[in-house]
C-alpha positions as CSV (number, residue, x, y, z in Angstrom):
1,X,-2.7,-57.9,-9.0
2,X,-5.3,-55.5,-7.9
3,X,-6.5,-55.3,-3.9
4,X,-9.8,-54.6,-2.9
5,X,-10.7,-52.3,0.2
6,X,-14.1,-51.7,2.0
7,X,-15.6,-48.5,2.8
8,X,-15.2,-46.5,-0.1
9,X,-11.1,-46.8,0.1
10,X,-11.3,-48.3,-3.9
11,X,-9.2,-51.0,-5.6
12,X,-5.4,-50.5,-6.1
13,X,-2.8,-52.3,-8.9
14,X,0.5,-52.7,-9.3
15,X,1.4,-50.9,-12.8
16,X,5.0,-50.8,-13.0
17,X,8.4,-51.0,-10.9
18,X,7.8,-48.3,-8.1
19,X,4.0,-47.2,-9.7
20,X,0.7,-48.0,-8.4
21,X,-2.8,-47.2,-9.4
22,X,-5.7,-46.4,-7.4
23,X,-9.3,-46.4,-8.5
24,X,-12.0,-45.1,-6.3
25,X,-16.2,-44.6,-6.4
26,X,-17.7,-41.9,-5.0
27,X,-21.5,-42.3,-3.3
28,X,-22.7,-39.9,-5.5
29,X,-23.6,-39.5,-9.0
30,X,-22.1,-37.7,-11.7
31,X,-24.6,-35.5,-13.3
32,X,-22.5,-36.3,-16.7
33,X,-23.1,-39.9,-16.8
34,X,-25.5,-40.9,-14.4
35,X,-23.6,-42.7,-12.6
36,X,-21.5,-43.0,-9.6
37,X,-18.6,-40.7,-9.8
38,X,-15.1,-42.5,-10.6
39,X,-11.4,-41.6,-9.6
40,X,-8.4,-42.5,-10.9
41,X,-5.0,-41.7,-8.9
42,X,-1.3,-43.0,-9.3
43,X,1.6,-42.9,-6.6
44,X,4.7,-44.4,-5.9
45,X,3.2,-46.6,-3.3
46,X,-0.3,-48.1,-2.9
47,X,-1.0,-46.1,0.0
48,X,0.1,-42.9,-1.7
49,X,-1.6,-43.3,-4.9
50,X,-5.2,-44.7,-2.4
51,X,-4.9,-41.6,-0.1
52,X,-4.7,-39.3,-3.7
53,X,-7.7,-41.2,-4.8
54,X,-9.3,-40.5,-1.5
55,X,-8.7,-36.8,-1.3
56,X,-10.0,-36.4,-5.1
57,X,-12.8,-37.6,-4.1
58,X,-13.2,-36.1,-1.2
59,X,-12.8,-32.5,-2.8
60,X,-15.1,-33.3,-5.5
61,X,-18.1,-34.2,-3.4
62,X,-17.2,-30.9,-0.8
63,X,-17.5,-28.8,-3.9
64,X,-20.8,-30.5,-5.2
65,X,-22.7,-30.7,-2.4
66,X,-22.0,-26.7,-1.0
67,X,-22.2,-25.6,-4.4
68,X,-23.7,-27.6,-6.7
69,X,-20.5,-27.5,-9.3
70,X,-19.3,-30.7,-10.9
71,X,-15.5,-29.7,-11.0
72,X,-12.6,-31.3,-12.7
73,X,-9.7,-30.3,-10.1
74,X,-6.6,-30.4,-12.4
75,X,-3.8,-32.5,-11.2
76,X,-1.3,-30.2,-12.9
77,X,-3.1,-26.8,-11.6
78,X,-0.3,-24.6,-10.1
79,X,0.1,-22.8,-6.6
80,X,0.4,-19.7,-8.0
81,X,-2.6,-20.5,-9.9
82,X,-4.6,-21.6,-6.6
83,X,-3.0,-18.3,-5.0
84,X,-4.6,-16.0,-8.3
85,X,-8.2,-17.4,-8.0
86,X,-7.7,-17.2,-3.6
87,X,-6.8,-13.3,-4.0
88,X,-9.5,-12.7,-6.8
89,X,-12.5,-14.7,-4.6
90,X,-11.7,-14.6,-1.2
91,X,-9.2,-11.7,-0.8
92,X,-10.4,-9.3,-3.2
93,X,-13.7,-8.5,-1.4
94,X,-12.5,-8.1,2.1
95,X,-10.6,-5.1,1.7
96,X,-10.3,-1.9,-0.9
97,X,-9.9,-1.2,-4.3
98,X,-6.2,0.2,-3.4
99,X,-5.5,-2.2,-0.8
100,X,-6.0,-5.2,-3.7
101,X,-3.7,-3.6,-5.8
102,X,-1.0,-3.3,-2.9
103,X,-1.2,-6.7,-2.0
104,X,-1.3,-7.9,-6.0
105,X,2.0,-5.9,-6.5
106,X,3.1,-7.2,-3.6
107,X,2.5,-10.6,-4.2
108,X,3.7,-10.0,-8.4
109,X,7.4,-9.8,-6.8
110,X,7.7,-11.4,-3.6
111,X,5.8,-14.7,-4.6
112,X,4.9,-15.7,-7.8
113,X,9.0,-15.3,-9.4
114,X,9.7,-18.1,-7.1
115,X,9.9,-21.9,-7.0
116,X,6.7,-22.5,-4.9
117,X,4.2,-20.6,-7.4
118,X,5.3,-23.2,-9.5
119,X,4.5,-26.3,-7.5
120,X,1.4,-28.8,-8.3
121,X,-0.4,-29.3,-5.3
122,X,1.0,-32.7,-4.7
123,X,4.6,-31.4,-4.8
124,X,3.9,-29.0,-1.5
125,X,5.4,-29.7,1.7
126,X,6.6,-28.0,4.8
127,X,10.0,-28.2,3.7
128,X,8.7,-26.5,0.3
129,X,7.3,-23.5,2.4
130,X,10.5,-23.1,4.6
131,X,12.8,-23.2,1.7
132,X,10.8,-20.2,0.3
133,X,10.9,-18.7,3.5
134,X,14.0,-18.2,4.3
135,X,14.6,-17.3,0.5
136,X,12.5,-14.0,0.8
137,X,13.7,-13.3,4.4
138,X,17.4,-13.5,3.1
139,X,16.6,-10.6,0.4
140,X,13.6,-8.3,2.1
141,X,12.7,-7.1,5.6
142,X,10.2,-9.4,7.8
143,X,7.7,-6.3,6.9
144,X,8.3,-6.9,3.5
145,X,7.9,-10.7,3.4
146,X,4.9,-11.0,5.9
147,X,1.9,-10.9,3.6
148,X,3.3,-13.3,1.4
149,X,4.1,-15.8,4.1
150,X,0.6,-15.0,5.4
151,X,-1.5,-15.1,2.3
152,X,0.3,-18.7,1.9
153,X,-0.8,-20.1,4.8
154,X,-4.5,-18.7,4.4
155,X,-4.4,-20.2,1.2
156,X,-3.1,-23.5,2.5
157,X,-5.7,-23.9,5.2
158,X,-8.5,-23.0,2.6
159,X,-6.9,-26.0,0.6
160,X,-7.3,-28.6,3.1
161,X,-10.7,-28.0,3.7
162,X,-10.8,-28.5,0.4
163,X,-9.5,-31.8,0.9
164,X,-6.9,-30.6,-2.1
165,X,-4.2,-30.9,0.4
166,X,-4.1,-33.3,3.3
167,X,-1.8,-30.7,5.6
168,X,-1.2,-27.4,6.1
169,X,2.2,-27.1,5.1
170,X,2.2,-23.2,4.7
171,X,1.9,-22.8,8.7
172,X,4.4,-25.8,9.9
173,X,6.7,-23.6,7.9
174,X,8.1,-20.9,9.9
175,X,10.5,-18.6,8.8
176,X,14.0,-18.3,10.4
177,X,14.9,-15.5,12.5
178,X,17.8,-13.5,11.5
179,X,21.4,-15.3,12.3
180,X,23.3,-12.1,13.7
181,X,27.1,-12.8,11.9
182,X,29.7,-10.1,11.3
183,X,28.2,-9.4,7.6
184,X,24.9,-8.8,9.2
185,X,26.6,-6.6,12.0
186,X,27.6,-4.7,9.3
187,X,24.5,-4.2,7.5
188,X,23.1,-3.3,11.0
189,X,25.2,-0.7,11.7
190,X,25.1,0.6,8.1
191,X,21.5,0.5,8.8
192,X,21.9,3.1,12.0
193,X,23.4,5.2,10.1
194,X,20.9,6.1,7.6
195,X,18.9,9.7,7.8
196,X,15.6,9.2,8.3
197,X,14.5,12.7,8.4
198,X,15.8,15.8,6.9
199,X,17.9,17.8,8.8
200,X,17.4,21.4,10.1
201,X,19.8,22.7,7.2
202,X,17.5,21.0,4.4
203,X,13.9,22.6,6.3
204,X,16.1,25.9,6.2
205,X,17.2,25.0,2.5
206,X,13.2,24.0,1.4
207,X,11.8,27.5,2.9
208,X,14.6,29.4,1.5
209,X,14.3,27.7,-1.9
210,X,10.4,28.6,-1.9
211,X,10.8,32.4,-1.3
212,X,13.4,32.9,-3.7
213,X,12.2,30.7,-6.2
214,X,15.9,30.4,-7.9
215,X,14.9,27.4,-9.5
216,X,11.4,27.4,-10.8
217,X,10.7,24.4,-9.2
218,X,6.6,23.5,-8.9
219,X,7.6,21.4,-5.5
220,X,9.6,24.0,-3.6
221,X,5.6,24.6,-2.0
222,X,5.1,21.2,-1.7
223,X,7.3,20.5,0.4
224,X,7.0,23.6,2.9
225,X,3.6,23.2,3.2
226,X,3.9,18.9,3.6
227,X,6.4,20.4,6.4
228,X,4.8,22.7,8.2
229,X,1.1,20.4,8.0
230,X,2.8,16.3,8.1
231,X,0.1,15.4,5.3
232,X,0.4,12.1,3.6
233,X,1.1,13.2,-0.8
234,X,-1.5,11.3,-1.7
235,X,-3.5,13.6,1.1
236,X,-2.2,16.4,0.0
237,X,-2.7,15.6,-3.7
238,X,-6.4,15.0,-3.0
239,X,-7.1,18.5,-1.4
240,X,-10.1,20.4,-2.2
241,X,-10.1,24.1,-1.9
242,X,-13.6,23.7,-0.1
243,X,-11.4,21.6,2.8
244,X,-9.8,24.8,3.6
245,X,-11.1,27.3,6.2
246,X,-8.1,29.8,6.3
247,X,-10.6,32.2,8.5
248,X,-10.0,29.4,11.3
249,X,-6.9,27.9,10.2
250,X,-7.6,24.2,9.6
251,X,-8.0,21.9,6.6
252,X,-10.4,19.0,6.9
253,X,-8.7,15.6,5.2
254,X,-12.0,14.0,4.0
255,X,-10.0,11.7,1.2
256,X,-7.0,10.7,-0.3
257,X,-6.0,9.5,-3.7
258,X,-5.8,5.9,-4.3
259,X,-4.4,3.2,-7.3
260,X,-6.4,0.3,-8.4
261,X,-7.0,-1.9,-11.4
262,X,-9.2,-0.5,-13.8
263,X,-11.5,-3.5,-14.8
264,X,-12.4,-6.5,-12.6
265,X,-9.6,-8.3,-15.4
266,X,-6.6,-6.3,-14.0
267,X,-6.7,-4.3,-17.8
268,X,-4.5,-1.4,-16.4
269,X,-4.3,0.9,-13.7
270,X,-6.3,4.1,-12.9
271,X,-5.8,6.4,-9.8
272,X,-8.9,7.5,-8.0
273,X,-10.2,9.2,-4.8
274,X,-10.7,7.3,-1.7
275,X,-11.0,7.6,1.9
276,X,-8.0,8.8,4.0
277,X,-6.0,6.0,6.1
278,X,-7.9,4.8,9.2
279,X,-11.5,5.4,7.4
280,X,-11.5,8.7,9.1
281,X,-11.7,12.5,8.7
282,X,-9.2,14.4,10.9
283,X,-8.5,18.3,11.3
284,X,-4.8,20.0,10.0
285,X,-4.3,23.0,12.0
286,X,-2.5,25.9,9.6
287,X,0.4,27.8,11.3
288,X,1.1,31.4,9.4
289,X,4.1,29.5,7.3
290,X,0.8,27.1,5.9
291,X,-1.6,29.8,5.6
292,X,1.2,31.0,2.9
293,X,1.8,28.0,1.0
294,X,-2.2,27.9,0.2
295,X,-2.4,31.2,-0.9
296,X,0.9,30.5,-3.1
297,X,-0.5,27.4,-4.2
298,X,-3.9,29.2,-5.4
299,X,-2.0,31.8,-7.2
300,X,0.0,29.3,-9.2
301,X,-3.3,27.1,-10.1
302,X,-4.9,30.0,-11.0
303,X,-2.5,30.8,-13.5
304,X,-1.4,27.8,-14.9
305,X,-4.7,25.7,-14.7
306,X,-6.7,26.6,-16.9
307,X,-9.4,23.6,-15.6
308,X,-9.8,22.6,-12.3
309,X,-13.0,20.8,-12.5
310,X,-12.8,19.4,-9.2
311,X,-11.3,22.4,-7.1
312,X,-8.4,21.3,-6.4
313,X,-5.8,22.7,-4.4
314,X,-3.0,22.1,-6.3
315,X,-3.4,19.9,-9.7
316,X,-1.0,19.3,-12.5
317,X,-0.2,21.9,-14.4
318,X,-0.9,20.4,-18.0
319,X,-4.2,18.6,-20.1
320,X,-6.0,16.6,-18.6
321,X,-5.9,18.7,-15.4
322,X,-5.9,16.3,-12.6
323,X,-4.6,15.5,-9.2
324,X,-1.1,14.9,-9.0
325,X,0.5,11.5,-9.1
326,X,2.7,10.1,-6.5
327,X,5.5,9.2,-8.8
328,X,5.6,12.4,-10.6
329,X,5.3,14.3,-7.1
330,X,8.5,12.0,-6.2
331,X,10.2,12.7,-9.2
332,X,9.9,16.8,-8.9
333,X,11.1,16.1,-5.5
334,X,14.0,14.5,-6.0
335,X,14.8,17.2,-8.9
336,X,14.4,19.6,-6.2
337,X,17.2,18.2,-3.6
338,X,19.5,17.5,-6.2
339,X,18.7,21.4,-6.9
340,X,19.6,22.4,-3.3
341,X,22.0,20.1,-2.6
342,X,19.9,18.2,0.0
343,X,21.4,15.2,1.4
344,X,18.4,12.6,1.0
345,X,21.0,9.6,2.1
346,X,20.3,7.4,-1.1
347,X,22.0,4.3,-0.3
348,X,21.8,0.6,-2.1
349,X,19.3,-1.7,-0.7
350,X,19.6,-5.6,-0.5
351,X,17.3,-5.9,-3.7
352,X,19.9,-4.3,-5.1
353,X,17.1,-0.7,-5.5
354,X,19.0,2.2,-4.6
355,X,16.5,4.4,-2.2
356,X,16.5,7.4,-0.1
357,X,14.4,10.0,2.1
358,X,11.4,10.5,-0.1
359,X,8.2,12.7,0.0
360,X,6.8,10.6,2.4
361,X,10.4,11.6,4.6
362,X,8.5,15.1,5.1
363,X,5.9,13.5,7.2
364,X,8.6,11.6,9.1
365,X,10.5,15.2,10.1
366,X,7.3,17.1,10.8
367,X,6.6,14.5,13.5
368,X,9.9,13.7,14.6
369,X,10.5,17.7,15.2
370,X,7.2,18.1,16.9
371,X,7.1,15.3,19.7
372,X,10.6,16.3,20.5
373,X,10.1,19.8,20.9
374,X,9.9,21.5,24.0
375,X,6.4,21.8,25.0
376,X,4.6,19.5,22.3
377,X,2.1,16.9,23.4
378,X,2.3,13.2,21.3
379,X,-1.0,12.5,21.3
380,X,-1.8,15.7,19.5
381,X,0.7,15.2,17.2
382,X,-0.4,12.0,16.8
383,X,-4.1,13.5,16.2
384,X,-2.9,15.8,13.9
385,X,-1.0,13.2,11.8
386,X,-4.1,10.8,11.9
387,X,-1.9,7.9,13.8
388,X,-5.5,6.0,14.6
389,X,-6.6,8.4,16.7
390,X,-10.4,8.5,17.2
391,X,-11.9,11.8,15.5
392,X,-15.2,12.8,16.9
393,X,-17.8,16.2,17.5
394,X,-14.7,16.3,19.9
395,X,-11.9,18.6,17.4
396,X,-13.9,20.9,16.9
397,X,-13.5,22.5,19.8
398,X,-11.7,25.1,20.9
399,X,-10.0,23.6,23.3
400,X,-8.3,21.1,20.7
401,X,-7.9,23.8,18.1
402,X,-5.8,25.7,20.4
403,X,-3.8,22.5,21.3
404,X,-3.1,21.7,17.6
405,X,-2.2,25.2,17.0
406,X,0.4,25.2,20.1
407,X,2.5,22.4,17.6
408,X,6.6,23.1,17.1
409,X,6.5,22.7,13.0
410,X,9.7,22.8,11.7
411,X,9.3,26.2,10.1
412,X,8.6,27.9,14.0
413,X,11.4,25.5,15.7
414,X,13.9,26.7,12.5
415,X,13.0,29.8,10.4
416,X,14.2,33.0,12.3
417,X,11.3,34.9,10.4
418,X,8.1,33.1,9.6
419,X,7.3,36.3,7.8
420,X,10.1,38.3,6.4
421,X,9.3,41.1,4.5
422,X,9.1,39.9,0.9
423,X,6.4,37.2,1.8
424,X,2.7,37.1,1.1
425,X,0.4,39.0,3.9
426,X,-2.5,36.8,4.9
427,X,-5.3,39.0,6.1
428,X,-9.0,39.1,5.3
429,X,-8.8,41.8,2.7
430,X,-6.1,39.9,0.3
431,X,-7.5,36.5,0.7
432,X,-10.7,38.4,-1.0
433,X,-8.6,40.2,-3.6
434,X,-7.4,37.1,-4.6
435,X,-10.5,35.0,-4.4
436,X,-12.2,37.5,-6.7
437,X,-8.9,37.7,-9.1
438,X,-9.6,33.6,-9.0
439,X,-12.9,34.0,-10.1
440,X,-12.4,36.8,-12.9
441,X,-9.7,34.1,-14.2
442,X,-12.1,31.2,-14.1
443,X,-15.0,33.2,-15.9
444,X,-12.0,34.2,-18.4
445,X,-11.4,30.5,-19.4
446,X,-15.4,30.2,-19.7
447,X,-16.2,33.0,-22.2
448,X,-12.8,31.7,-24.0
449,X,-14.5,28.2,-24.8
């Protein structure tokens, strides 16, 4: 027997043992048929399957009348479908190129392998959301697991006013804090005890390695120089000879090197130069010990590159002649400490990954060493290392110079000898030499082709 409702709340019928049907018609008219707009909805209970008729409705005439589309809103349309077309629309054109491709990554392992990406709409609840919650925050850190929690819950609210979803299930969900038990005692303490810097025998064992080059090892200078300066690599991979003034000692960091999809389909990955972190340029002072590594690093590029079409510092050493990649700057690393014998602390991770001080560790030690020196001020450290400092007409100065210059590296607070005996000389007259040897090499590789 079918029941009648007023104001637009439709007609519902009994259809089976535990199944109702709902039909509803909208004010408007479809632009198909010329007439008023029909839905159909079933539930378990007449109010369920009237309040699904209701909401279709209601989400239909939102998305005709702001934009003018007559859309079919699939009843089995996934989450993790809703979540794809939310990232592509909404997200994608609020932040950059490389920040999208972080947070798709992201979102490739920490949200759509899971349960919830599978749900229809109608199948979300808050007890949905919480079981996926504490799911990820049993595997991965609350860092981790934050923009996926997040991203659900933007998502969610964008879906009720929609009128896809009546509730905001995504933000009733809240995921569980940490139960502190003797397995996670355990974990914490094992956590303690990683390194997270290198010690001052592995800086001793780096600067050693790179006078003496006993193993032929293209990073030996890398990471010296990410020492002595607490560049980011993909900074450092990005650096332009014209960034360097060694007359004054400084290297401006204009950009940085940056991954993103290559089409506006996802159709691969290219790398590419963007702005540094914090959208701003900042000054690197150059002790002695850096000064060295440049001129090293010139030498080597000028000799083994035989195209450096965009000038820089220290490319790859094979065709095509490009910056260097992070992974492949990671992997000569590692090469390297297993070379010296440098504990890097790799330890298994509760993904299972096994992970240990990295490129990015370098950084790590050249601040740690310099705001707990004797002497050091933080907050030009912090300038220096670009921790969202404001960078203004300001650093140029002398004054600030002179502070930056005054910074502990680890090669002053550990190497007896910045300059022993057998290292490169930096004065005017040999920075020419070589600039002219560069330029003799680079009108060499011009008359060859």
């Amino acid at each position: 027997m079918r029941t009648r409702k007023d104001n637009g709340e439709g007609s519902c019928r009994k259809i089976a043992q535990g199944k109702y049907e709902c039909v509803i018609q909208s004010n408007l008219i479809n632009p198909k048929t010329l007439k008023p707009k029909r839905f159909m909805r079933r539930g378990a209970t007449e109010k369920e399957a009237r309040s699904a008729a209701i909401m279709a409705m209601q989400a239909w005439e939102k998305e005709y009348r702001n934009h003018g589309n007559d859309a079919n809103f699939k009843k089995t349309k996934l989450f993790g479908e809703y979540m794809t077309e939310y990232m592509e629309n909404k997200v994608k054109g609020t932040i950059t190129d490389s920040g999208y491709y972080s947070y798709y990554k992201n979102m490739e392992r920490y949200f759509y392998p899971y349960r919830i990406s599978k749900f229809q709409l109608h199948n979300l609840s808050v007890r949905a959301f919480q079981d996926y919650y504490d799911e990820i925050g049993q595997k991965y850190s609350k860092k981790t697991c934050s923009l996926p929690v997040q991203l659900c819950r933007r998502l969610c609210k964008d879906l009720v006013n929609r009128s896809l979803i009546s509730e905001d299930y995504a933000s009733q969900a809240v995921p569980k804090k940490e139960v502190v038990d003797e397995y996670s005692r355990e974990r914490q303490e094992k956590e303690e005890q990683k390194k997270e810097i290198f010690s001052k025998e592995g800086v001793i064992k780096f600067h050693n390695e790179w006078r003496s080059h006993l193993h032929n090892s293209q990073y030996d200078v890398v990471a010296v120089f990410l020492l002595e300066t607490g560049l980011r690599a993909q900074e450092f991979a990005a650096l332009q000879n014209s960034d360097i003034n060694m007359e004054k000692s400084i290297i401006t960091i204009k950009r940085s090197m940056g991954r993103r999809f290559a089409d506006e389909d996802g159709g691969g990955i290219e790398e590419y130069y963007k702005v540094p972190k914090n959208k701003k340029q900042r000054i690197i002072y150059l002790s002695d010990i850096a000064k060295e590594c440049v001129i090293d690093m010139q030498q080597r590029t000028a000799t083994y590159c035989k195209e450096n079409k965009d000038d820089l510092l220290y490319p790859v050493f094979r065709k095509p002649y490009r910056a260097r990649s992070n992974s492949t700057m990671e992997v000569g690393f590692k090469t390297l400490c297993n070379f010296l014998d440098i504990d890097r602390c790799v330890q298994r991770g509760k993904t299972g990954i096994y992970k240990g001080l990295c490129l990015h560790s370098l950084r790590h030690t050249f601040i740690t060493y310099a705001n707990t020196a004797n002497g050091n001020n933080s907050l030009v450290v912090s300038m220096m290392a670009g921790h969202q400092q404001r960078i203004d007409e300001n650093i140029y100065t002398h004054e600030n110079i002179e502070a930056l210059s005054q910074i502990q590296t680890p090669g002053k607070l550990f190497i007896d000898d910045a300059k022993p005996k057998h290292s490169i000389e930096i004065d005017d007259k040999d920075y020419q030499e070589f600039l002219e040897f560069k330029k003799w090499k680079e009108q060499q590789a011009k008359d060859k082709n």
